[in-house]
C-alpha positions as CSV (number, residue, x, y, z in Angstrom):
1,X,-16.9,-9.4,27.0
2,X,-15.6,-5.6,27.5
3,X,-13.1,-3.9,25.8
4,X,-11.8,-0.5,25.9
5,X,-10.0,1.0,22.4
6,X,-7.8,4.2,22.5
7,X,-8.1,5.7,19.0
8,X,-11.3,4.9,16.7
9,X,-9.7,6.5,13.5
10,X,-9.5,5.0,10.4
11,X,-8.7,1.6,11.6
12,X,-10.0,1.8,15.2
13,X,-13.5,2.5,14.5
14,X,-13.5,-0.6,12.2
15,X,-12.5,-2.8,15.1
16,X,-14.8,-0.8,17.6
17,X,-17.6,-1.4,15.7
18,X,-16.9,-5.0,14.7
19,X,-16.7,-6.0,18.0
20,X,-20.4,-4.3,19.2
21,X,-21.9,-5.7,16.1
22,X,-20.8,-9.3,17.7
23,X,-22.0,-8.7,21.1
24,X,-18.6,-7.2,22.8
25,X,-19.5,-4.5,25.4
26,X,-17.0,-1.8,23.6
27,X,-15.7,1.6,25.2
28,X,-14.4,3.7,22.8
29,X,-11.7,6.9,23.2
30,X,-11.3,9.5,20.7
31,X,-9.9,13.1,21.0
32,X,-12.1,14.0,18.0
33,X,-15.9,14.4,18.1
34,X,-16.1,13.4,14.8
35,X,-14.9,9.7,15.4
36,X,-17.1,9.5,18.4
37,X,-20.6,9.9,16.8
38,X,-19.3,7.6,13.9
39,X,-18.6,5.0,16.1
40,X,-21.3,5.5,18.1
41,X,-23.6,5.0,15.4
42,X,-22.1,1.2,15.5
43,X,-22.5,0.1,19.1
44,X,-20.1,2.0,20.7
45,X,-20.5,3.8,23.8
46,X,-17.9,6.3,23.9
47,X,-15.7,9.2,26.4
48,X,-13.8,12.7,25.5
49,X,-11.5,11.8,28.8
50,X,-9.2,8.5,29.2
51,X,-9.9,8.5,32.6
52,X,-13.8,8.3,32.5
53,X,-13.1,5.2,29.6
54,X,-10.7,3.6,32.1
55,X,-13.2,4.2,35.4
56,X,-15.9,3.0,33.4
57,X,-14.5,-0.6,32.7
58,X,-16.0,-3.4,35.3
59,X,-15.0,-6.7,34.3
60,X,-11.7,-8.5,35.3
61,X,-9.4,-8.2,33.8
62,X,-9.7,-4.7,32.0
63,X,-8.8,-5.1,28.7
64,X,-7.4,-1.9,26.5
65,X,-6.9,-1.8,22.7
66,X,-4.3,0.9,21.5
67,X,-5.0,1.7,18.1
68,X,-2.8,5.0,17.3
69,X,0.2,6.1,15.2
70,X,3.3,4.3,16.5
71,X,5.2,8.0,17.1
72,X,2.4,8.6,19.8
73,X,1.8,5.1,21.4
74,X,4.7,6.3,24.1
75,X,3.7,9.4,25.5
76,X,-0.2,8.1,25.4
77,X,1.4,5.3,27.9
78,X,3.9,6.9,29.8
79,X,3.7,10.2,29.4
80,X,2.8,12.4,32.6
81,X,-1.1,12.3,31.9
82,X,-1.0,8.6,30.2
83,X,-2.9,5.5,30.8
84,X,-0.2,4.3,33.5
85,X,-2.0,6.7,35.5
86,X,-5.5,4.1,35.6
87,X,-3.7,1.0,35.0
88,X,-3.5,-1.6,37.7
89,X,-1.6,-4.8,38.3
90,X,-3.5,-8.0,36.0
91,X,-4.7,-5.3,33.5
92,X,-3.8,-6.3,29.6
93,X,-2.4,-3.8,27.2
94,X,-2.7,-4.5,23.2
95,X,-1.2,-2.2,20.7
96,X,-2.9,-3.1,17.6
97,X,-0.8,-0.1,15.9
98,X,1.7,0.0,13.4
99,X,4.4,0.3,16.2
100,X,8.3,-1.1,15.6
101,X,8.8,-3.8,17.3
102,X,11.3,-2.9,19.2
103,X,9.7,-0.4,20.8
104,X,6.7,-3.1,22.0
105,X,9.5,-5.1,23.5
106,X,10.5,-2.0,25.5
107,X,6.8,-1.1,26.4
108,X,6.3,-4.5,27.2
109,X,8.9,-4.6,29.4
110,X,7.8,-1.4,31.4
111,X,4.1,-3.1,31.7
112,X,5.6,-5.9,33.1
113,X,7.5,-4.4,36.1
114,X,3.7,-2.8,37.0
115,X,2.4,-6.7,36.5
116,X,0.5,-5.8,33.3
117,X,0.6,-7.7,30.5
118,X,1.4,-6.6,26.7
119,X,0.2,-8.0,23.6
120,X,1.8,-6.3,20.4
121,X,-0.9,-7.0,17.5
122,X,-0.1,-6.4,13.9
123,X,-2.9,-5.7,12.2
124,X,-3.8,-6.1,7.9
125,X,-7.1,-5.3,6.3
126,X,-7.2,-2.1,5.4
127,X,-10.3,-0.6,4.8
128,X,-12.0,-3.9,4.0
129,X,-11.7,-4.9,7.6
130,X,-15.1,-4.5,9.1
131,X,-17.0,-6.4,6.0
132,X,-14.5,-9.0,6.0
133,X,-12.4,-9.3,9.1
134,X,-8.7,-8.7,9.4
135,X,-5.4,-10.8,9.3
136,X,-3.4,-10.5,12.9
137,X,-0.6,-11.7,14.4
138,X,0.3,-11.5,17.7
139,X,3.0,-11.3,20.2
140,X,3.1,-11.3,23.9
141,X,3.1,-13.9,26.7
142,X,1.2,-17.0,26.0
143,X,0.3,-17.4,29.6
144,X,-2.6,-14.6,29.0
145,X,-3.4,-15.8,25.6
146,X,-6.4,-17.4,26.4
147,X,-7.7,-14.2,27.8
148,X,-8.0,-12.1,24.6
149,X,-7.9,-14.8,21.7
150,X,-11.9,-14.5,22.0
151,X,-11.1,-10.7,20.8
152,X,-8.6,-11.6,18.3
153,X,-10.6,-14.4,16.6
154,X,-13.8,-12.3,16.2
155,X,-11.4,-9.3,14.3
156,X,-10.1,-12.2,12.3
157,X,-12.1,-13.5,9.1
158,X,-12.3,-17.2,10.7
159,X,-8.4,-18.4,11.1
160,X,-6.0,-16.0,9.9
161,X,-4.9,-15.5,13.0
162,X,-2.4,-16.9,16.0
163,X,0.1,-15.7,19.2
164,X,3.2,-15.6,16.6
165,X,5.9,-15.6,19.6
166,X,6.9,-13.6,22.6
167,X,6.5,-9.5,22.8
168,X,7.5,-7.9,19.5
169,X,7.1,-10.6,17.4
170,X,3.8,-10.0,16.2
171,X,5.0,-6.4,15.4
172,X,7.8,-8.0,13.9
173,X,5.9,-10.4,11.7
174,X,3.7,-7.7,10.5
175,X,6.5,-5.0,10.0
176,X,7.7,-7.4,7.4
177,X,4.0,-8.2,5.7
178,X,4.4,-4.3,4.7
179,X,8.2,-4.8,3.3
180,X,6.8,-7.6,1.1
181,X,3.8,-5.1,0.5
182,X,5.9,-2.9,-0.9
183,X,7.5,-5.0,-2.8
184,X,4.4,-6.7,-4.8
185,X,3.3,-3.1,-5.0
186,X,6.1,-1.8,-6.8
187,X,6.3,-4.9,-9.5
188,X,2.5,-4.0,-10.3
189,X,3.2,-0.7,-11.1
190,X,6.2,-1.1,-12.7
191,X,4.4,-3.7,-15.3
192,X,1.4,-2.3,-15.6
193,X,4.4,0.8,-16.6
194,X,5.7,-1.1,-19.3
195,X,1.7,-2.3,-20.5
196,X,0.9,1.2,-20.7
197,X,4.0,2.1,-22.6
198,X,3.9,-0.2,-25.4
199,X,2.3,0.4,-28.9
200,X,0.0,-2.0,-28.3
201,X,-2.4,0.1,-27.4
202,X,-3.9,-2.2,-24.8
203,X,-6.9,-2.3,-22.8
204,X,-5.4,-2.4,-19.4
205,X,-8.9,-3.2,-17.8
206,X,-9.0,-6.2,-19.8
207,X,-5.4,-7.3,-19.2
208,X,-6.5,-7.3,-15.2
209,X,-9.6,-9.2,-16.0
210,X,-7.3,-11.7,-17.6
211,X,-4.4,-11.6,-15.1
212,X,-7.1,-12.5,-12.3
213,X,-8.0,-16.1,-13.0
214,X,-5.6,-18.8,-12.8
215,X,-2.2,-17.1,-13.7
216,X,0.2,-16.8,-11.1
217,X,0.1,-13.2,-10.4
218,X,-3.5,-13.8,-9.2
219,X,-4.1,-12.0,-5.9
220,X,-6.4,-9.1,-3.8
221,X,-3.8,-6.3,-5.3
222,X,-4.6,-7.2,-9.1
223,X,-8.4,-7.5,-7.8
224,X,-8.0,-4.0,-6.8
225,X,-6.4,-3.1,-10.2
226,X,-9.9,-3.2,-11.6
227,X,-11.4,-1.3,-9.2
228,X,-8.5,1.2,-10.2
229,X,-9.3,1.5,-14.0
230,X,-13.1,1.5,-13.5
231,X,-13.5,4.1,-10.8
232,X,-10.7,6.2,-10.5
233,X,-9.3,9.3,-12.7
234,X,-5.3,7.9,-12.7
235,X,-4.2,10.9,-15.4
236,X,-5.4,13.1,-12.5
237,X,-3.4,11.3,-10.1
238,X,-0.4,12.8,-8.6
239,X,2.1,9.9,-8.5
240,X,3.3,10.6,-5.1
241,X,3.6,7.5,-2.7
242,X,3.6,7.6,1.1
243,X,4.8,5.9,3.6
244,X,4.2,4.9,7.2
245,X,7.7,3.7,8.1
246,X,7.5,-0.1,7.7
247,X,9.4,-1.1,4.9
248,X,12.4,1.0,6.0
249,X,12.3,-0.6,9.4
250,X,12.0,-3.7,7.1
251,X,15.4,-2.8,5.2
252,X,17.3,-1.8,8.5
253,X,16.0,-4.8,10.3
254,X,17.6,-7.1,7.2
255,X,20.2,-5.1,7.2
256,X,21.4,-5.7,11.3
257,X,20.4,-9.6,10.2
258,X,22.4,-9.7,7.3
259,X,19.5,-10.6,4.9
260,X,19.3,-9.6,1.4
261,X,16.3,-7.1,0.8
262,X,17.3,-5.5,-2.6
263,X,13.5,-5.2,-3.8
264,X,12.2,-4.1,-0.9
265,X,14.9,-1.5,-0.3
266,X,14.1,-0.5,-4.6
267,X,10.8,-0.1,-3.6
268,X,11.3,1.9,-0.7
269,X,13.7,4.0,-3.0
270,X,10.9,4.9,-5.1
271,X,8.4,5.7,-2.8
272,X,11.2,8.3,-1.5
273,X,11.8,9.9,-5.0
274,X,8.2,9.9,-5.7
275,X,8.5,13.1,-3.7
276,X,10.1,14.7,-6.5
277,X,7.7,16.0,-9.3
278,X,9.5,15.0,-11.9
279,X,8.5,11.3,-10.9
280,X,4.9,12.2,-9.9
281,X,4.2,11.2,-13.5
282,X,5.3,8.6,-13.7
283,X,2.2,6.1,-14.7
284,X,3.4,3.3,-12.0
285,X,3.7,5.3,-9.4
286,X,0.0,6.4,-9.8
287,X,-0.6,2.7,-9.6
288,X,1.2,2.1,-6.4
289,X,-0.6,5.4,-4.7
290,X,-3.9,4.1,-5.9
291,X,-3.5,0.7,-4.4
292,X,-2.7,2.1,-1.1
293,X,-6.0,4.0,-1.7
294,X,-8.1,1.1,-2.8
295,X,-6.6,-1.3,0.3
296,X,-6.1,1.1,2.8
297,X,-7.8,4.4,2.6
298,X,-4.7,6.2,2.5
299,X,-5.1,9.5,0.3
300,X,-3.6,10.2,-3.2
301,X,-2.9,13.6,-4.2
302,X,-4.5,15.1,-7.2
C-alpha cells in the first residue's frame, strides 16, 4: 500500500519509517534536508517539492498523511501554492497533527465540496512510537474507513486504536487526552514537590521504584520518573514548561460545555507562570518539563 506524508519531523519520520519497515510503499515531504536523509535511511523514498511527492503517487486512491504544526496545516492546504493544487476528486486527506478540532471540521468541510475525503487523526506516543506503536483515534466519514484502517492499525501497537466519530472527533478525543495529560502531570510534580521538601531526606529513585508496582498511581509517567532520577541533571533544569495549545483548547472547550475543568485549567496555570523565573525553580516544575522530555522529546531548558 502507498502513502504520501507531509512533514517527517519529530513525529512524522516515526510514522514514515514505521510504515517502510512493514512493507508500505512511503513518499516522504520535508522542507529540511536534514529530515530527508534521516528518513531515508528507514525506507523512505523522499522529494524537496510537494508536487513531485503528489505526481509521484500511482495507486488509487492517493492517500496523504499531514503531519505538521496545527498553525500551518491551513495555508499548507489552501494556501495559493498548497496541496489543493494536486488533489483530485476520491483522494483522502489525514491530518495526524495536533490540529483543534474545530478547525478539521472546517477543512473537512472544504475537502468535501472538491469530493475528497478527511480523516482528522489524533496521535499519542511520543518519542516511543516507532519501537512501540502509537495510540490513535480517528475521526472522519466511516464510509472510507476501510480504506486507511490498514494504515492506522500498523501505527497502532495491536488495538489501541478505532474511527472515534465523524470529522473532528478524533481531534476532539485527543485534544482532551493532553488536558488530562496535563493534569496527571502536574499532580506528579507537585508530589514528588512535597517528597523532596520533607526532612525525610528520601531517596526519590527508590520512592518511584516502589510507586511502580501495584499502587494505584502505577502508570508510563511514574515509569519515566526513573528514567528522570537516573539520567538526567534536574538541579540543572530550568523549570520552565511549554505548551502546544491543547489543554487550553481543553479548558475553553469545557468551558462553552459547561464542564468543570478546575485541574486542568491549575495546571495550565502553571505551565503559564512557569515563564516567570521566579518559578523556574521550582523542583515540580522541573519534573513536569522532564516528563515532556522523557515522553515526548520536547526540550527542557538548562
Amino acid at each position: 500500500m502507498q502513502i504520501g506524508i507531509f512533514g517527517l519531523g519529530r513525529m512524522g519520520g516515526q510514522i514514515a519509517r514505521r510504515l517502510a519497515k512493514n512493507n508500505f510503499n512511503v513518499l516522504g515531504w520535508n522542507r529540511s534536508p536534514e529530515h530527508r536523509q534521516q528518513a531515508e535511511t528507514g525506507g523512505v523514498k523522499t522529494f524537496a517539492e510537494v508536487k513531485d511527492l503528489v505526481e509521484s503517487m500511482t495507486e488509487s486512491p492517493r492517500v496523504f498523511w499531514i503531519m505538521l504544526p496545527h498553525e500551518i496545516v491551513y495555508d499548507f492546504i489552501f494556501g495559493e501554492q498548497g496541496l489543493k493544487l494536486y488533489l483530485k476528486a476520491g483522494d483522502i486527506v489525514i491530518d495526524g497533527g495536533n490540529s483543534f478540532y474545530k478547525d478539521s471540521i472546517k477543512h473537512a468541510n472544504l475537502l468535501r465540496a472538491r469530493n475528497i475525503h478527511f480523516f482528522d487523526c489524533g496521535t499519542s506516543g511520543g518519542i516511543w512510537g516507532l519501537e512501540n506503536g502509537f495510540s490513535l483515534m480517528v475521526g472522519g466519514p466511516k464510509e472510507q474507513w476501510s480504506k486507511i484502517e490498514p494504515i492506522i492499525k500498523t501505527l497502532s501497537s495491536g488495538d489501541n486504536y478505532g474511527l472515534v466519530g465523524e470529522n473532528g472527533a478524533g481531534h476532539f478525543v485527543k485534544m482532551v487526552h493532553n488536558g488530562i495529560e496535563y493534569g496527571m502531570m502536574e499532580a506528579i510534580g507537585e508530589g514528588y514537590g512535597v517528597l523532596q521538601a520533607s526532612d525525610f531526606k528520601l531517596d526519590l529513585k527508590q520512592v518511584t521504584k516502589i510507586y511502580q508496582q501495584g499502587t494505584v498511581v502505577r502508570s508510563w509517567l511514574i515509569d519515566l520518573m526513573k528514567d528522570i532520577f537516573e539520567k538526567e541533571d534536574i538541579d540543572a533544569t530550568k523549570g520552565e514548561i511549554l505548551a502546544s495549545g491543547e489543554g487550553e483548547w481543553t479548558v475553553n472547550t469545557a468551558k462553552e460545555l459547561g464542564v468543570d475543568v478546575c485541574v486542568i485549567e491549575d495546571a495550565l496555570n502553571v505551565r503559564k507562570e512557569s515563564s516567570q523565573a521566579q518559578n523556574q525553580q521550582k523542583f515540580s516544575n522541573k519534573i513536569v518539563a522532564l516528563l515532556r522530555k522523557q515522553f515526548g522529546g520536547h526540550e527542557v531548558k538548562k
